[in-house]
C-alpha positions, 0 to 999 in steps of 0.5 A: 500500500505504501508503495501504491500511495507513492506511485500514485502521487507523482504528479507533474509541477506544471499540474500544481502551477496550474492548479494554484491558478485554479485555487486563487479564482475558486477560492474567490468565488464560493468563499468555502474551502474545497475539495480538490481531486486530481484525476490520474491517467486510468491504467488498463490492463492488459494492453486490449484494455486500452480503449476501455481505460481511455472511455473510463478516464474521460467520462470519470473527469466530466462525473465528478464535475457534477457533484457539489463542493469539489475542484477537478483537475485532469492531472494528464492534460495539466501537464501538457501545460507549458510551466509557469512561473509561481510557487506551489500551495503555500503551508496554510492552504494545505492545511486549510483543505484537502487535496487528494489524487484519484488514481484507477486500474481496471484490469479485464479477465474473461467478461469481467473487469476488476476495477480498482482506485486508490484516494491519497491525501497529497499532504501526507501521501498516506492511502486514505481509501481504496476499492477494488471490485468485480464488473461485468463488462457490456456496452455500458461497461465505461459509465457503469465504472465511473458511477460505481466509483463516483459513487464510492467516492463522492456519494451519499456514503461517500468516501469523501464525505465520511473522511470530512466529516470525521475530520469536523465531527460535531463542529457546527460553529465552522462553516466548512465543518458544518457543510461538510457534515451535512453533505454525509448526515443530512438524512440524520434521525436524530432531531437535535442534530439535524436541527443544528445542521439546519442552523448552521446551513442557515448561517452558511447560506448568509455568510455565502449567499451563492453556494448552491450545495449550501442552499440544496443542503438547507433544503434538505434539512427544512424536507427532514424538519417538516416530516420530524414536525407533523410526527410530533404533531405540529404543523409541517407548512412553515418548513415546507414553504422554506424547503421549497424557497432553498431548493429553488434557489439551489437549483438557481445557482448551480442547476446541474449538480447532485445536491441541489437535484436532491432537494428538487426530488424531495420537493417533488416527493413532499408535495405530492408532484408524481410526475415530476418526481418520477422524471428526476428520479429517473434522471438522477438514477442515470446519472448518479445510479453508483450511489446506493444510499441514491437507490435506497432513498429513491426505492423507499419512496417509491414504495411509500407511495404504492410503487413497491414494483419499481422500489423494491429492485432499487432496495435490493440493489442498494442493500447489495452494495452497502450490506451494513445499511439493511436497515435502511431498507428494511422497514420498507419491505416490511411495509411492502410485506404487510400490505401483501399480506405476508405478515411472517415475513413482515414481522421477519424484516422487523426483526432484523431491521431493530430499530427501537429509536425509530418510532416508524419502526414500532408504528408498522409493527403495531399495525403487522401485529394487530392485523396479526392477530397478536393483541397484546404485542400490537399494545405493547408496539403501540406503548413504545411509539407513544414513549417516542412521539407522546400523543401521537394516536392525536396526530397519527392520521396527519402524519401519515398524510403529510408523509405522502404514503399510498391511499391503500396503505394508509387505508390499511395501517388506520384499520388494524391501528383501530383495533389497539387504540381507542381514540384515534381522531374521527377524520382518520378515515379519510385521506386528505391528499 
């Protein structure tokens, strides 16, 4: 490993020229510490790999472009520059922000391809990630590779993300910290983090009225507010309107890039806009589809609004990628389970989902064990989501509507709900859309 973290860090001077010139307008421009990736040459192998290194190589350079907060230097063209006169990065830029170099290998044998890369902090020239997997090879071999290692790289569990934020944990009092933060948690359960992110991502949109990433962010995190609000019974309506005001900015300022998209798909999703929830999701899947946090959201959605054929395959997927976040999936297909009346298998997903702080949790297995038959468990299920949310049986109805779910799973969760708790409110038979 030491050996490849020194190999892959060879780059020539003229790129580093280059690149401070690059740093200063930057810099200048978004106000923010960035993340800059320089791209090394992809090495095939053997030589009739070639042609397929080289199809990697351009389209992983244009990928990475479109995702938020971070500078891209092609460390191959840079150094057909004519070097310049200047000096490299002084000390307090390297210590200010993070440099990394990318460097891939893809190696053919049979129909499969073994794609490796490596991310080393230019810094200390030490390894600070590596993937190495297998993939078929087919006509969309070049962009299946550059998704899965964008994905990797720059995704919603990104590498990148998950060495910022370890880097900045907890410190909301810095911008940078808090935008890099936000990028990994923003989809965070616990309520008083994801109200300092919001707080933070506020001041940070002040201080840098025109970060588009900080904008996407903010937007995010006011879609996460307006749901945790109706779950406690208050009114949703306030974030909504700020959610929609961030996203629309967002897009305003940097259309074309990952975050700002994902709050205009949770706008979408939020507001019940069907249509146009389905053509960004698709989009968003044929550019970003390396991200399996990207399937995983996108396939939970589906299936909370009724579309379990389109969203179960996305879960699926994204569990295969990432087996440590089953349980983000598997309340889905519990769901899924319980209104297909598979209540076994329901309650199998339950089980290993185990998520006892998570009162979505207790709420679908109250509903699998009171259609279960099972009394006494459904009441004590039903006891631990009134310990998480205190007088939700007031506001079960509302929440449920405000989280956008299917008219039939709705119709089905109140019916079985009905049978454990008395006083559910009398306009809980209809769904008010």
């Amino acid at each position: 490993m030491a050996i490849a973290a020194l190999a892959l860090t060879v780059i020539p001077a003229s790129a580093f020229l280059l690149w401070t010139n690059f740093f200063a307008e930057n810099e200048a421009e978004s106000g923010l510490g960035r993340v800059w990736i320089v791209v090394q040459p992809v090495e095939a192998e053997p030589d009739t790999a070639g042609d397929l290194g080289g199809a990697v190589g351009g389209h992983l350079i244009a990928q990475l472009t479109r995702y938020d907060g971070v500078t891209v230097v092609d460390a191959e063209r840079a150094s057909l520059v004519p070097s310049v006169t200047g000096s490299l990065l002084p000390a307090a830029a390297w210590s200010d922000h993070y440099v990394f170099s990318l460097a891939a290998s893809i190696r053919l044998s049979d129909e499969n391809a073994s794609v490796r890369w490596y991310l080393t902090d230019m810094r200390t020239h030490q390894v600070m990630w590596a993937s190495d997997r297998t993939m078929p090879v087919g006509d969309d071999a070049p962009m299946a590779i550059v998704q899965a290692i964008t994905g990797e790289l720059l995704g919603l569990e990104g590498a990148i993300p998950i060495i910022l934020d370890r880097d900045h944990q907890a410190d909301f009092e810095s911008d940078y910290a808090c935008l890099a933060g936000a990028q990994r948690q923003i989809y965070t359960e616990d309520t008083l983090l994801l109200d300092n992110f919001a707080t933070c991502l506020a001041r940070v949109t002040r201080n840098y009225p025109t970060n588009g990433q900080a904008w996407a962010l903010l937007s995010l995190a006011y879609h996460r507010q307006g749901h945790f609000a109706s779950s406690f019974g208050r009114d949703p309506a306030p974030f909504h309107v700020k959610q929609q005001q961030a996203a629309l900015r967002a897009g305003a300022l940097s259309p074309e890039t990952f975050f700002p998209r994902m709050a205009r798909l949770a706008m979408a999703y939020d507001t019940g806009q069907v249509a146009a929830f389905d053509s960004l999701a698709n989009w968003m899947l044929d550019r970003y589809g390396g991200d399996p946090q990207l399937k995983l959201l996108i396939g939970k959605a589906l299936v909370s609004i009724g579309r379990s054929d389109q969203g179960l395959p996305l879960i699926a997927a994204g569990l295969q990628q990432i087996p440590s976040m089953a349980s983000a999936g598997h309340l889905m297909l519990a769901l899924d389970q319980y209104v297909s009346d598979n209540l076994e298998a329901a309650l199998h997903y339950l089980d290993e989902q185990a998520l006892p702080a998570d009162y979505r949790y207790w709420l679908v297995r109250t509903a699998v064990l009171s259609r279960a038959g099972r009394v006494e468990e459904a009441e004590q299920a039903w006891n631990s989501v009134l310990l998480l949310r205190p007088d939700y049986d007031a506001f079960v109805c509302s929440d449920l509507t405000h989280a956008n779910i299917n008219p039939d799973y709705y119709s089905r969760i109140i019916e079985d709900l009905a049978r454990i708790v008395d006083d559910l409110p009398d306009d809980c038979r209809t769904v008010s859309r």
